[in-house]
N, C-alpha and C positions, 0 to 999 in steps of 0.2 A: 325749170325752176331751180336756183340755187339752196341748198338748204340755209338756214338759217343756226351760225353757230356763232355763242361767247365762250369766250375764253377768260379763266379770269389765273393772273398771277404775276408774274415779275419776272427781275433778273435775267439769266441768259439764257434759262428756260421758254418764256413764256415767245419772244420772238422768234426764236429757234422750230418752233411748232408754227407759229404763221405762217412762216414763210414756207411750211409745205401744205397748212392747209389752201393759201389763195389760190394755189391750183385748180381746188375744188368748188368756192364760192367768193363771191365777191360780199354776200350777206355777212360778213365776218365782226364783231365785236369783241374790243379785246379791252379788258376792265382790270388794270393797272394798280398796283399798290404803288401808294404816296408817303410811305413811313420813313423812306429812306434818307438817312441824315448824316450821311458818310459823303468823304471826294467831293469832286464837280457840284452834283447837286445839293451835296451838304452846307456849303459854303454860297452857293447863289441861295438856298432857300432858307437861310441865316439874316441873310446882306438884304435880300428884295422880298424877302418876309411873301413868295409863292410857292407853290409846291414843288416839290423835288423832280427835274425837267430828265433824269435821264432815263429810267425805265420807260418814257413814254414814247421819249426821242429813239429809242432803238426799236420799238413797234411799232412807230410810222415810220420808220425806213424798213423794218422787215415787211411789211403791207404796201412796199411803193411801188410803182410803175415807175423808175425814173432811171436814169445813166449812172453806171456803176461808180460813175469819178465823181455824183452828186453824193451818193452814201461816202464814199473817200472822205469827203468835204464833210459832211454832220458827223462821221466818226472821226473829225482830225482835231488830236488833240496837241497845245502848246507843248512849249517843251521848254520857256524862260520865261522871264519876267512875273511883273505881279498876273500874268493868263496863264501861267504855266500848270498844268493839268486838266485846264479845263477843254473841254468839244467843243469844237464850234456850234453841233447843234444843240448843246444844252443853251448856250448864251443866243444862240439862233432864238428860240424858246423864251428864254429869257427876255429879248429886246421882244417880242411879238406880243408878250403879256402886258410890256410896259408900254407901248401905242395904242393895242388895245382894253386897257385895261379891266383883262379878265382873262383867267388860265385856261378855261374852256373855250374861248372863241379864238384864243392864239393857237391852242388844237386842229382846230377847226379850219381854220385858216393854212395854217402849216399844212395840214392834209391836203390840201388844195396844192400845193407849190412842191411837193412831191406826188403827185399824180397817187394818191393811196387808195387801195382799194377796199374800204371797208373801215370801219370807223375805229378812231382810239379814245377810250376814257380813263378819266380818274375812279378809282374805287371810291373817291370822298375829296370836296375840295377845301374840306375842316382842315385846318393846322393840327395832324397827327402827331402822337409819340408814342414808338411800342418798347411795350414796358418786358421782361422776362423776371421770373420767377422762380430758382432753381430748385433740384428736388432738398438741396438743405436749406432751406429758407432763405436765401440768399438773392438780391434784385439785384438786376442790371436796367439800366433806362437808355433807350436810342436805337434804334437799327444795328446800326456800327458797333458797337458795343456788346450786341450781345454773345456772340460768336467768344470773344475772348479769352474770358474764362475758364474754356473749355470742359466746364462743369455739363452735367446732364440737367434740360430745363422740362420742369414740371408744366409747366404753362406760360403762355403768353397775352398781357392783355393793350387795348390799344386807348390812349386818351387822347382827348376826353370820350368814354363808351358811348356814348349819343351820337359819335358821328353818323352822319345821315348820308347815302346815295346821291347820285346824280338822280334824277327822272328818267332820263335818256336809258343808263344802266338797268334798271327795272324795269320799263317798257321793251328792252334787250331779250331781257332773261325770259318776258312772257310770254313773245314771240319764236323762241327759240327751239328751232329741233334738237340741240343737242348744245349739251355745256360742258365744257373743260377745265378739271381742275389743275394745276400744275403745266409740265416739272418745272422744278426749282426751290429752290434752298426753302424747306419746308416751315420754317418757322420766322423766318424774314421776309420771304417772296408771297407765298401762298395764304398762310395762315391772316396774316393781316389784312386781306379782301376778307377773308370772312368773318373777322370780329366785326363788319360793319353790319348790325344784326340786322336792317332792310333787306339787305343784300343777300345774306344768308337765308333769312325766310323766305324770297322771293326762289333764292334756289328750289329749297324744300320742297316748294309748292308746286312745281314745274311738271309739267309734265315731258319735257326735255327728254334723251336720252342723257344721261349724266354718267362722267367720265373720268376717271381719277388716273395720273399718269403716275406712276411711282419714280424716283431717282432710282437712274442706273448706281450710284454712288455713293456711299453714307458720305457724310460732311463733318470734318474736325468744327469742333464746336456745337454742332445742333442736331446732329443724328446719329455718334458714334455708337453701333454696335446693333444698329437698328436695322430688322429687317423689312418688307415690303410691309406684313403686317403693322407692326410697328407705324410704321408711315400712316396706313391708314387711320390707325388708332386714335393719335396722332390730330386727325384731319376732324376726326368726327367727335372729338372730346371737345373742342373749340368751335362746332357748328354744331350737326344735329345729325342723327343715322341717315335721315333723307337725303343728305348731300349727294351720294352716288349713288349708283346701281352696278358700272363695273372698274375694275380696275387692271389697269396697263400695266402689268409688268416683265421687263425684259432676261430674256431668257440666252440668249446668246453669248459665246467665250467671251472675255475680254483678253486681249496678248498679252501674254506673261511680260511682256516691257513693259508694257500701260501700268500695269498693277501692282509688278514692284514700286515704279514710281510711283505712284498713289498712295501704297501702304506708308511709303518712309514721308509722307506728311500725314498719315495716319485715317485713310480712308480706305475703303473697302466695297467690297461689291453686294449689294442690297440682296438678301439671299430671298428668292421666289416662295413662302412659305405658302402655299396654294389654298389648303384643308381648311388654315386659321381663317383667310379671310373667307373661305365660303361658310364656313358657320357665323360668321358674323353676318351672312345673310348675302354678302355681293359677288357674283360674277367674275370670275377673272379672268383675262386675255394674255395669254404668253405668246411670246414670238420674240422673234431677232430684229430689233428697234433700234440698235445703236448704228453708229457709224466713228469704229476707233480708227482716228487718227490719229495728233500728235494728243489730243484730251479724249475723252473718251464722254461721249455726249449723246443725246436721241439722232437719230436722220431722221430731218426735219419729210424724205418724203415716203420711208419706211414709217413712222409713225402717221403723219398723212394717212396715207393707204389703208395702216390698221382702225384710226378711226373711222372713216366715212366706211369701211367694209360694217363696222356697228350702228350708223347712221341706216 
């Protein structure tokens, strides 16, 4: 029996962990933020008024069974013309919603034509905008946008707030041995699956094993100075305490190259405050999670491994 796990979040987090859980099950659900209104899919979901194809497109290739020159092909983006920036497989996505007219069944479909193992949804197939909030009173509106500033943000909210779930995603989370929150850019990737408040209560309620990953990394713009705590804080100010039970966080060096370069675009390494979050009531799992390369990011099969060892 595979277990049965979602995943829910964005960006180049949330594939990055796929692709070492499929290892483990083929039961896999990965429940995708649709906020994003930047690049490639900012401009297809502008122009063809469907939701924004790229977060989805890089979780059905990180979930595929298919030839490495097939991913080549859905990560190849132009480089002239009026196509220039965009992927093939976000306009791949794009033409599949427009034959069949519906974003979920060009999902569906697409899943099919890269052999995926385990299913990919929309967090909401509502026409989203996330709103930020700064701690001076200050709004910013768009995905893309909020990062900017580089102001610290208070909160974040998503419109219109009645966006509602899939079914599919809820019937996910009920079934679920274990649910995943993150990594990734915490207030753009993550946060916005759970302002869709179905989706958020259906977490709460779970009896799931629930799993918070922290950023190995603060992020210029949306968590400078932040530590693990922080993060959490963070997670459960915009959901509800019931969101998790433990939390991921890495404990391993990162190479004095990695982190000067990091620092002088002004980020830094998420410091482990252990104590804080277990008064706040949750569990924490430390270990050596990363894999520095030329970026410094989880290994997708050292993090793997830490999960399903809480599984």
């Amino acid at each position: 029996m595979y277990p049965n796990i979602v995943c829910l979040g964005g960006g180049t987090g949330l594939p990055n962990l796929l692709r070492g859980l499929k290892d483990y099950s083929d039961s896999i659900t990965a429940i995708v933020t649709v906020a994003d209104d930047g690049g490639s899919s900012g401009i297809i979901r502008n122009e063809l008024k469907i939701p924004p194809p790229g977060d989805i497109k890089n979780c059905l290739l990180a979930l595929a069974n298919t030839e490495p020159f097939m991913e080549k092909l859905f990560q190849y983006r132009f480089n002239i013309g009026s196509l220039k920036g965009h992927s093939f497989g976000n306009l791949f996505l794009a033409a599949m919603t427009e034959m069949l007219g519906n974003f979920e069944l060009a999902i569906k479909e697409s899943s099919k034509v890269l052999a995926v193992r385990g299913t990919v949804l929309p967090s909401t197939l509502e026409d989203v905008t996330l709103e930020a909030i700064y701690e001076d009173g200050e709004k910013a509106c768009g995905e893309s946008h909020i990062p900017n500033s580089r102001k610290r943000i208070s909160k974040v909210m998503l419109m219109p707030s009645s966006a509602k779930p899939l079914s599919e995603a809820l019937e996910a989370i009920e079934r679920a041995d274990a649910i995943t929150l993150g990594p990734g850019s915490l207030y753009t990737s993550l946060i916005p699956n759970l302002l869709v408040k179905d989706l958020t209560e259906a977490v709460s309620k779970s009896r799931a094993k629930k799993i918070y990953i922290s950023n190995i990394m603060t992020q210029p713009g949306e968590t400078e100075g932040y530590s693990a705590s922080d993060h959490v804080n963070a997670v459960v100010k915009h959901s509800s305490r019931d969101i998790m039970e433990y939390v991921i966080v890495n404990t391993e060096q990162i190479p004095d190259v990695l982190r000067i370069r990091y620092l002088s675009d002004g980020s830094t390494p998420v410091q482990c405050d252990t104590e804080i979050i277990e008064k706040m009531g949750y569990t924490v799992v430390t270990g050596p999670v990363i894999n520095p390369t030329d970026v410094v990011r989880h290994s997708s099969k050292k993090l793997a491994e830490t999960i399903m060892a809480l599984i």
